[in-house]
N, CA, C and O of each residue as an XYZ file, in Angstrom:
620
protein
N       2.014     33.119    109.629
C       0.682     32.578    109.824
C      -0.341     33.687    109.563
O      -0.010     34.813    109.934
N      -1.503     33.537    108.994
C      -2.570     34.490    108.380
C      -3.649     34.163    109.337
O      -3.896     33.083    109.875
N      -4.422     35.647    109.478
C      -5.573     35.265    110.534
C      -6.690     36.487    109.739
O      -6.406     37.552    109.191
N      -7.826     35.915    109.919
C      -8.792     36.382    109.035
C      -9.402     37.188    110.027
O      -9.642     36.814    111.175
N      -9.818     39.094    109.216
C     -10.364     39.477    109.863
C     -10.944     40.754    109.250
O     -10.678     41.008    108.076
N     -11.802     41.662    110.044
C     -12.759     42.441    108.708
C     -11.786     44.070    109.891
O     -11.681     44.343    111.087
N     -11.346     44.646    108.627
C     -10.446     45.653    108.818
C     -10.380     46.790    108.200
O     -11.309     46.809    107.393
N      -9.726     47.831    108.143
C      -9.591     48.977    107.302
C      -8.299     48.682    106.522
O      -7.341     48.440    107.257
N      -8.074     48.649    105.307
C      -7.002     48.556    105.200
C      -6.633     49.860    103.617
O      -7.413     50.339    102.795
N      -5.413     49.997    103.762
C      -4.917     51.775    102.911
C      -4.571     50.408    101.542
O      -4.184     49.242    101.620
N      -5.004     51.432    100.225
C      -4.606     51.077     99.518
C      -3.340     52.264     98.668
O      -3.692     53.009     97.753
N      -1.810     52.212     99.233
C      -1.697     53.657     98.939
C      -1.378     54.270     97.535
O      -1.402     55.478     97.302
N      -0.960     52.914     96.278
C      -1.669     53.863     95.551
C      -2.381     54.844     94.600
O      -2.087     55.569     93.650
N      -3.801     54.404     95.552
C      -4.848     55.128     95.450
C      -5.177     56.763     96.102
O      -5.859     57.700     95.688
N      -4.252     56.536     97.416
C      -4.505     57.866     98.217
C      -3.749     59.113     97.441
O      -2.565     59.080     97.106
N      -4.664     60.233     97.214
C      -4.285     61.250     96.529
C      -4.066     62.121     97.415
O      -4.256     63.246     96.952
N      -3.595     62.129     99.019
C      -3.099     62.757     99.971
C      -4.279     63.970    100.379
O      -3.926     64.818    101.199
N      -5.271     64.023     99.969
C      -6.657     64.741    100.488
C      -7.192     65.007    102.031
O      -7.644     65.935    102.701
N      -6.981     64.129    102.119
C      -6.956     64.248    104.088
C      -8.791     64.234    104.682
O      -9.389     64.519    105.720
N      -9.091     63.786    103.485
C     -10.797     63.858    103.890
C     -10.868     62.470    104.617
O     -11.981     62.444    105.144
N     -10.081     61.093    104.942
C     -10.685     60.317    105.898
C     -10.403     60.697    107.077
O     -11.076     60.274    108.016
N      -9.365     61.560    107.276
C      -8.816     62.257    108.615
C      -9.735     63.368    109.267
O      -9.794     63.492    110.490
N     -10.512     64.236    108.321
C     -10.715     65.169    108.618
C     -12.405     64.550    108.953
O     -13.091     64.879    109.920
N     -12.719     63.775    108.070
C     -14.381     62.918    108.296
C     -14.275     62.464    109.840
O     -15.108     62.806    110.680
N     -12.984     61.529    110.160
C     -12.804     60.706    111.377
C     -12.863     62.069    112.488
O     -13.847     62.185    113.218
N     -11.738     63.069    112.543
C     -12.025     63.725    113.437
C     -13.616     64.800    113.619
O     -13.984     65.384    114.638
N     -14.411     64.761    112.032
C     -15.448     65.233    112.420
C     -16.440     64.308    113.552
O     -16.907     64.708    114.618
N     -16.575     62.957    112.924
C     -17.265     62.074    113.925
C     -16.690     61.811    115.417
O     -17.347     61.491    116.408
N     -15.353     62.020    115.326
C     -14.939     61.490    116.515
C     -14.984     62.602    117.862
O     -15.253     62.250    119.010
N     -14.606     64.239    117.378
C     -14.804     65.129    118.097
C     -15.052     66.229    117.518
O     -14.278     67.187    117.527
N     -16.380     66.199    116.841
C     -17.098     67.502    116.279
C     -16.367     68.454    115.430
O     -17.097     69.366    115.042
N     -15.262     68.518    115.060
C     -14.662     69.269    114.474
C     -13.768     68.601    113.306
O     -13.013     67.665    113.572
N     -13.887     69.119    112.015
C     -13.349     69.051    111.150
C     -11.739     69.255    111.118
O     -11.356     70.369    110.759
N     -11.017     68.542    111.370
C      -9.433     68.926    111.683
C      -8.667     67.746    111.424
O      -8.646     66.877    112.295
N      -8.022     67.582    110.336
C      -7.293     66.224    109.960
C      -6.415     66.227    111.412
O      -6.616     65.286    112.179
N      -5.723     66.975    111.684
C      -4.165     66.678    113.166
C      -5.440     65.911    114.108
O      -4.945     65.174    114.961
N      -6.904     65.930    114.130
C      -7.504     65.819    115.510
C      -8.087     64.321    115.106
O      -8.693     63.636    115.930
N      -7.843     63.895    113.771
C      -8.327     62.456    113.669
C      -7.520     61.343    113.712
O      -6.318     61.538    113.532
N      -7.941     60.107    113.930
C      -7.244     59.048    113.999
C      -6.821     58.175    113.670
O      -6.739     57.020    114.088
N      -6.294     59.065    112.291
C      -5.539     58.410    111.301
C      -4.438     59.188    111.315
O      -4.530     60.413    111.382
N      -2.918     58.351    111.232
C      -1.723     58.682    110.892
C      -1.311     58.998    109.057
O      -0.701     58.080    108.510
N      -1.575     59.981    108.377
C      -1.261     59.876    107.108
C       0.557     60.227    106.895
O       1.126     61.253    107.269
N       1.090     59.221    106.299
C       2.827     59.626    105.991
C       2.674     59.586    104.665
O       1.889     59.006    103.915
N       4.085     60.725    104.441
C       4.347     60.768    102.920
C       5.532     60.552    102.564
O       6.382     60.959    103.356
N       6.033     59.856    101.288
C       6.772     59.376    101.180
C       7.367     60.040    100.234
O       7.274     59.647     99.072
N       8.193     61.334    100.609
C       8.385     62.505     98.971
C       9.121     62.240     98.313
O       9.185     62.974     97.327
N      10.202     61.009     98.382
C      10.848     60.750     97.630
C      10.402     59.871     96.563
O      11.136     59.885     95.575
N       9.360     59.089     96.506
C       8.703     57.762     96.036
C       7.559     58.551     95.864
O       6.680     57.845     95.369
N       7.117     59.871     96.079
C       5.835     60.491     95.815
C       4.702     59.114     95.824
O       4.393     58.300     94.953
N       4.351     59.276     97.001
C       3.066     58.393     97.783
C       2.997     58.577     99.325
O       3.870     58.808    100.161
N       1.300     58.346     99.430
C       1.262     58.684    100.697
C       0.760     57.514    101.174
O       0.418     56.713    100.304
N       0.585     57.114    102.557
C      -0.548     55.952    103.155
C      -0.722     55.860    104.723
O       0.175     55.982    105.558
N      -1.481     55.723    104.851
C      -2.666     55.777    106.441
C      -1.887     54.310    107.065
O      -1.862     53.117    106.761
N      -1.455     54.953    107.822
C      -1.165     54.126    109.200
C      -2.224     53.686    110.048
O      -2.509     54.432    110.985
N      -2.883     52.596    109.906
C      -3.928     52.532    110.486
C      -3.986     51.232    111.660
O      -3.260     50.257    111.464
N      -4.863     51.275    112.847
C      -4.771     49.862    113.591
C      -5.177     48.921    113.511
O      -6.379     48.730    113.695
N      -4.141     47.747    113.133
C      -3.987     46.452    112.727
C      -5.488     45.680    114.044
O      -6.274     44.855    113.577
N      -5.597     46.048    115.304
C      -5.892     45.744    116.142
C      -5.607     44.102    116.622
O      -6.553     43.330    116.775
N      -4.498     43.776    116.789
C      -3.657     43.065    117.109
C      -4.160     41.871    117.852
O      -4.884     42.113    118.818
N      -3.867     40.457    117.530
C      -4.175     39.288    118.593
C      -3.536     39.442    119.810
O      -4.159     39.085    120.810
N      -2.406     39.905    119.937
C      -1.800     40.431    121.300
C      -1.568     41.562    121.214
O      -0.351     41.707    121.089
N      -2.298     42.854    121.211
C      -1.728     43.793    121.685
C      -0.765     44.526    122.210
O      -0.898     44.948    123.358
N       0.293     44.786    121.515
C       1.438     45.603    122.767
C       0.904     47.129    123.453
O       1.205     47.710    124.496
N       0.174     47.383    122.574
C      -0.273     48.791    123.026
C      -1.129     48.206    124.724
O      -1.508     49.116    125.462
N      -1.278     47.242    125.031
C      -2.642     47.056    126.114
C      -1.839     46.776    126.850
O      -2.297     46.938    127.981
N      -0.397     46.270    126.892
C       0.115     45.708    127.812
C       1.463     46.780    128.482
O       2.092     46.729    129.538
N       1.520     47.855    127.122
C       2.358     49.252    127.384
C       1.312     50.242    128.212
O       1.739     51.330    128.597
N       0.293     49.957    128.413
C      -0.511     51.200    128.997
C      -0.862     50.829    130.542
O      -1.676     50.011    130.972
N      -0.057     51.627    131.173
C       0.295     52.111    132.854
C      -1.299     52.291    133.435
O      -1.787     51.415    134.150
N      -1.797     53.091    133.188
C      -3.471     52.748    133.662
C      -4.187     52.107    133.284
O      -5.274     52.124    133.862
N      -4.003     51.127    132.046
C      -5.396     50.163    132.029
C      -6.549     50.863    131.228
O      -7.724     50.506    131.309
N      -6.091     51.910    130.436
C      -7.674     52.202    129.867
C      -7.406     51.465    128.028
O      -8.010     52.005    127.101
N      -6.452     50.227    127.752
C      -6.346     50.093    126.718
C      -7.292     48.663    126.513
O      -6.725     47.601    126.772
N      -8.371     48.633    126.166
C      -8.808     47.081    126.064
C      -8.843     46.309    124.549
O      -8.472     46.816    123.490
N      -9.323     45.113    124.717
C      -9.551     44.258    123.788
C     -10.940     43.168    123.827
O     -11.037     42.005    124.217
N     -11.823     44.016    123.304
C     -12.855     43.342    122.757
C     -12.980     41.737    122.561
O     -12.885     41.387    121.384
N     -13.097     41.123    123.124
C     -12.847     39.357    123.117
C     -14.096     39.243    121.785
O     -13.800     38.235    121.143
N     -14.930     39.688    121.378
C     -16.030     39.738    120.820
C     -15.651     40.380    119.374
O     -15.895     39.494    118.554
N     -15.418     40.929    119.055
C     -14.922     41.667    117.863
C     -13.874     41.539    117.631
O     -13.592     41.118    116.509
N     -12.911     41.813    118.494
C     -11.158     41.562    118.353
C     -11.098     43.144    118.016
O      -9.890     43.317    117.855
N     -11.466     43.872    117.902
C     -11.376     45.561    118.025
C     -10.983     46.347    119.290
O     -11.885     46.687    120.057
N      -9.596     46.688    119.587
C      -9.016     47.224    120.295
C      -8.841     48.916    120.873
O      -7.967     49.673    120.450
N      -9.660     49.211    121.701
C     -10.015     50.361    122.081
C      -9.151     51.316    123.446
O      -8.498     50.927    124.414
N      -9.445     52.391    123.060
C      -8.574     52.860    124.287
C      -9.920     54.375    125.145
O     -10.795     54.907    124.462
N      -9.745     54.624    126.255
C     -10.727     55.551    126.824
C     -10.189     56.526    127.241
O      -9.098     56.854    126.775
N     -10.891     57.367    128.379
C     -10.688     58.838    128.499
C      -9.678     58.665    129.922
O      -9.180     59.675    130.420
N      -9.527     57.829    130.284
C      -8.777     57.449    131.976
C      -7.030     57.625    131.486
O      -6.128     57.464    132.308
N      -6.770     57.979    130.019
C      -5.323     58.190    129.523
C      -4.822     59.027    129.929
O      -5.446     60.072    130.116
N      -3.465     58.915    130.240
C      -2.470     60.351    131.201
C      -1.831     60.478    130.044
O      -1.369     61.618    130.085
N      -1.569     60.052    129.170
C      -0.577     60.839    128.123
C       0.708     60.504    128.018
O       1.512     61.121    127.319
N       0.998     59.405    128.778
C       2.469     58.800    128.895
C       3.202     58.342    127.375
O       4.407     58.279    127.133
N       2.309     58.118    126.665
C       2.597     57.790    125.103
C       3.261     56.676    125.135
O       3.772     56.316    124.075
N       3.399     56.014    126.083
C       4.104     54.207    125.962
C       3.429     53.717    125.092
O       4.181     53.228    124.249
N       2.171     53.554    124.784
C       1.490     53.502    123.697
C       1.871     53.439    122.278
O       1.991     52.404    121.622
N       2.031     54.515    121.910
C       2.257     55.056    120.908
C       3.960     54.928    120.859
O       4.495     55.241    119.796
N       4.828     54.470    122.002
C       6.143     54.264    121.487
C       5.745     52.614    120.786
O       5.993     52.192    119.656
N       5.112     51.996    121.832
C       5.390     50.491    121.336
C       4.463     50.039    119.920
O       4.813     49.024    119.318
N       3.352     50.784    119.459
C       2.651     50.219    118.334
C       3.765     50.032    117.300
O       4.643     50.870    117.099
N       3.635     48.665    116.554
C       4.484     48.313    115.306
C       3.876     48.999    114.017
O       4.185     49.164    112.836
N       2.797     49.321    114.925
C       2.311     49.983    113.106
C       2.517     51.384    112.946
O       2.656     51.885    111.830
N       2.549     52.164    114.204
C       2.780     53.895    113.969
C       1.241     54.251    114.231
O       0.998     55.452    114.347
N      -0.056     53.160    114.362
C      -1.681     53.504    114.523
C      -1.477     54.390    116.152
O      -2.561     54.887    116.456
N      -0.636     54.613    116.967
C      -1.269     55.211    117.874
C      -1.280     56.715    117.526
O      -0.568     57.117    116.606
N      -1.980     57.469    118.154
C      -1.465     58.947    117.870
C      -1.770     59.777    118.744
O      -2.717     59.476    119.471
N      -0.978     61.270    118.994
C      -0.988     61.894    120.167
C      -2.438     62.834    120.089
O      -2.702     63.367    119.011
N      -2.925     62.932    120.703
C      -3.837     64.125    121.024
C      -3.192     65.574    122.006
O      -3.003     65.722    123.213
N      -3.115     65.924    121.543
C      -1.897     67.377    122.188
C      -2.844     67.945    122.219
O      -2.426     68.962    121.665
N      -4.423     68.267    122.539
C      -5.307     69.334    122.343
C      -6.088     68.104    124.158
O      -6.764     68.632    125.041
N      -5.900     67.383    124.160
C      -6.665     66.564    125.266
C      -5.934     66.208    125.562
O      -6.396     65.869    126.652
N      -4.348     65.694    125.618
C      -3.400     65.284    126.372
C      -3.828     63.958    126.429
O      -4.281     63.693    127.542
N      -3.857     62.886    125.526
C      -4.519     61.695    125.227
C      -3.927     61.059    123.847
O      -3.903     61.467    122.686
N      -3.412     59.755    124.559
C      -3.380     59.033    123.143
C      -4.784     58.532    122.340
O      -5.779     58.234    123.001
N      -4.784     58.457    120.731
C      -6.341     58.105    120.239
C      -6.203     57.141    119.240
O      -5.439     57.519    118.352
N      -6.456     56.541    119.149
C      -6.539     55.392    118.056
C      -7.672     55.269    117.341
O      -8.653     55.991    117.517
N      -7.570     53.953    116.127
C      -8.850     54.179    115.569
C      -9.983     52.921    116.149
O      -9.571     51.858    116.611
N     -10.666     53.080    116.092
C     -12.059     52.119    116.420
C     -12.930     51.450    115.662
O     -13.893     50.763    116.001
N     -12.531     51.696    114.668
C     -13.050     51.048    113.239
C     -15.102     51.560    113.444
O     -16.111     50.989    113.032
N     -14.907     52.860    114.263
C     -16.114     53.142    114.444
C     -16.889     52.368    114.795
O     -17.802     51.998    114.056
N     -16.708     51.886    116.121
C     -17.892     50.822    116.537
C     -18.929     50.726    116.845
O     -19.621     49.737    117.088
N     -19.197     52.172    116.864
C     -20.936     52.512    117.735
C     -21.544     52.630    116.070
O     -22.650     53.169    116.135
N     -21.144     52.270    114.471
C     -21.397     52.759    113.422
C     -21.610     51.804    112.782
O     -21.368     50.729    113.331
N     -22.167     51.789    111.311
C     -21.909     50.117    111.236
C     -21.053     50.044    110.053
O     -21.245     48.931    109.562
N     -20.334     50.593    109.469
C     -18.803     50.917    108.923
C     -18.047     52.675    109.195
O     -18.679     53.731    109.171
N     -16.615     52.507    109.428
C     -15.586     52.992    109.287
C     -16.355     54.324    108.465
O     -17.001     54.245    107.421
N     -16.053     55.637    109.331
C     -16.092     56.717    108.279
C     -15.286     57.003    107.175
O     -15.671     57.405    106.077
N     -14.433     56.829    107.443
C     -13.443     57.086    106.838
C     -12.882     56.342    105.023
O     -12.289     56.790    104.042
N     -13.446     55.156    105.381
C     -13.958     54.176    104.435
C     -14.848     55.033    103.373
O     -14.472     55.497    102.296
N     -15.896     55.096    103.867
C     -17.330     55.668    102.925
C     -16.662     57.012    102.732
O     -16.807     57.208    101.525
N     -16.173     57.791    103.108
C     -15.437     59.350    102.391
C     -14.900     59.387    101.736
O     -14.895     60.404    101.043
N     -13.835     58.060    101.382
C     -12.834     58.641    100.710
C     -12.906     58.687     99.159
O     -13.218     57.662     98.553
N     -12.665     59.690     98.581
C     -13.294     59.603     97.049
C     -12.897     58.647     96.017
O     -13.618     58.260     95.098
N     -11.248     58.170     96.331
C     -10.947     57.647     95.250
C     -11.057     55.505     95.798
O     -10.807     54.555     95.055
N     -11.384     55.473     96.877
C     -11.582     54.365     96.944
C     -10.151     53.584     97.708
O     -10.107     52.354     97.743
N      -8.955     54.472     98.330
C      -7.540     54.407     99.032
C      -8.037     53.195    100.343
O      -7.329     52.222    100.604
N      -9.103     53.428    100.919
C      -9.744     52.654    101.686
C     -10.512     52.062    101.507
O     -11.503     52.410    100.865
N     -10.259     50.462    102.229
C     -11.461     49.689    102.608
C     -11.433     49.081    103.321
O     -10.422     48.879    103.994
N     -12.953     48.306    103.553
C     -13.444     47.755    104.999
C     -13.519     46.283    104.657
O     -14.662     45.977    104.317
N     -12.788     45.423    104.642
C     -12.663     44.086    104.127
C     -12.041     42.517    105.219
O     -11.380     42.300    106.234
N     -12.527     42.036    104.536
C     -12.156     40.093    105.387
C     -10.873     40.023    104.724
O     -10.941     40.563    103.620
N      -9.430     39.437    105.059
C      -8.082     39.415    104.426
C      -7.986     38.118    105.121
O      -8.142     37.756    106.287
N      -7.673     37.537    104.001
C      -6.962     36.004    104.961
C      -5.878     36.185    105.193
O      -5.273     35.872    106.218
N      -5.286     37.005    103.768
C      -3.840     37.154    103.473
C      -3.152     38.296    104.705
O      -2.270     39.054    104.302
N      -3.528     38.371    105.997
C      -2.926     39.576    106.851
C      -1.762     38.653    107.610
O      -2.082     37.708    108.331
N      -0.554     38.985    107.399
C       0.357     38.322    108.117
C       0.486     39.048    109.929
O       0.605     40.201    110.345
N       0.406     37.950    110.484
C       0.720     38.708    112.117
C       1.872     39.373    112.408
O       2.074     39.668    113.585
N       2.763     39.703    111.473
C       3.741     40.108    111.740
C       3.704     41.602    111.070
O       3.274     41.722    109.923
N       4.127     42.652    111.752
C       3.776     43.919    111.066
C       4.936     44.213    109.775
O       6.046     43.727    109.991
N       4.820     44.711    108.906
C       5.383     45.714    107.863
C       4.573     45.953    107.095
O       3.438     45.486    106.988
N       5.333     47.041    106.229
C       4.721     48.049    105.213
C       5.897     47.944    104.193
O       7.019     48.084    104.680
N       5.806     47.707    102.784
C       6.303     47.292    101.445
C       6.446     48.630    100.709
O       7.334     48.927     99.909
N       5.279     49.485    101.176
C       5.419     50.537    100.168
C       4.122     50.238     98.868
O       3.517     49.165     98.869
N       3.829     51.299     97.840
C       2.628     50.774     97.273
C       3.162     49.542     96.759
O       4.238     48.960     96.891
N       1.993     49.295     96.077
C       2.218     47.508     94.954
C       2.748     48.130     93.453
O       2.171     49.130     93.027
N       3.544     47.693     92.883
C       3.716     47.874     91.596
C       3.276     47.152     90.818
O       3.334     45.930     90.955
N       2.779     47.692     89.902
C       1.992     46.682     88.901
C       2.138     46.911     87.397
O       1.561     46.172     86.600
C-alpha cells in the first residue's frame, strides 16, 4: 500500500560520496561543520562502487517512538514528521529498531539524532547543498510502507 508524502529522498546514483549534506546538516544542526556530527547515515557500497543516505522514512507507526524508554521520541500528528529531543539517555533501542538504519549515535552528546527534515526551515539543508542533485525534497505516491533499499536504479 502507497502513502503520499513530502520527504527527502537519496537518489544514489547521483551521490558522488562528498559528504557536503552531512557536513551542511551538522553545520545547521550543531554549529560545526563535521559530517560524523550530522544526521545523515551515508553507506558505501565498495563492491558495487555507490554510495546512499540512509535517511528517515518518518514512519505511520513509528518503531523508533515505541522503542524509546523515556518518551522523548514524538510524532507530529500535523506534519507526520517524527522528532526526537534532548531528555535521550543513549540506550540506542532506537537506533537498534529503525528499519531504515535513519537513527544515529551521537557519541560527542551521548544522544541518539535523527533527521527533521529541518522543521524550524522551510526546506531540508541538505537538499539545497548538494551539488549534484543525489537529493530531494518531494510528494511520492509511489513510497511503499514497507522498508527496503534495491540498491541504485539501472538504467
Amino acid at each position: 500500500m502507497a502513502v503520499k508524502q513530502k520527504q527527502v529522498y537519496c537518489r544514489p546514483t547521483l551521490c558522488i560520496g562528498c559528504r557536503i549534506c552531512a557536513n551542511t546538516c551538522a553545520l545547521t544542526h550543531e554549529g560545526v561543520a563535521n559530517p560524523r556530527l550530522g544526521r545523515i547515515n551515508i553507506r558505501q557500497n565498495l563492491f558495487e562502487r555507490y554510495e546512499y543516505q540512509e535517511l528517515c522514512r518518518h514512519c505511520d507507526e513509528p518503531p523508533c517512538l515505541d522503542a524509546c524508554m523515556v518518551g522523548c521520541i514524538e510524532k507530529d500528528e500535523e506534519t507526520g514528521i517524527v522528532t526526537n529531543d534532548d531528555r535521550c539517555v543513549g540506550c540506542w533501542m532506537c537506533v537498534m529498531v529503525c528499519p531504515y538504519g535513519s537513527m544515529k549515535r551521537n557519541l560527542v552528546k551521548q544522544m541518539a539524532v535523527k533527521c527533521d527534515q529541518c522543521r524550524d526551515l522551510d526546506r531540508p539543508v541538505c537538499v539545497d547543498a548538494c551539488p549534484t542533485g543525489a537529493l530531494v525534497y518531494e510528494d511520492r505516491e509511489d513510497v511503499l510502507e514497507k522498508p527496503f533499499f534495491t540498491g541504485p536504479s539501472v538504467t
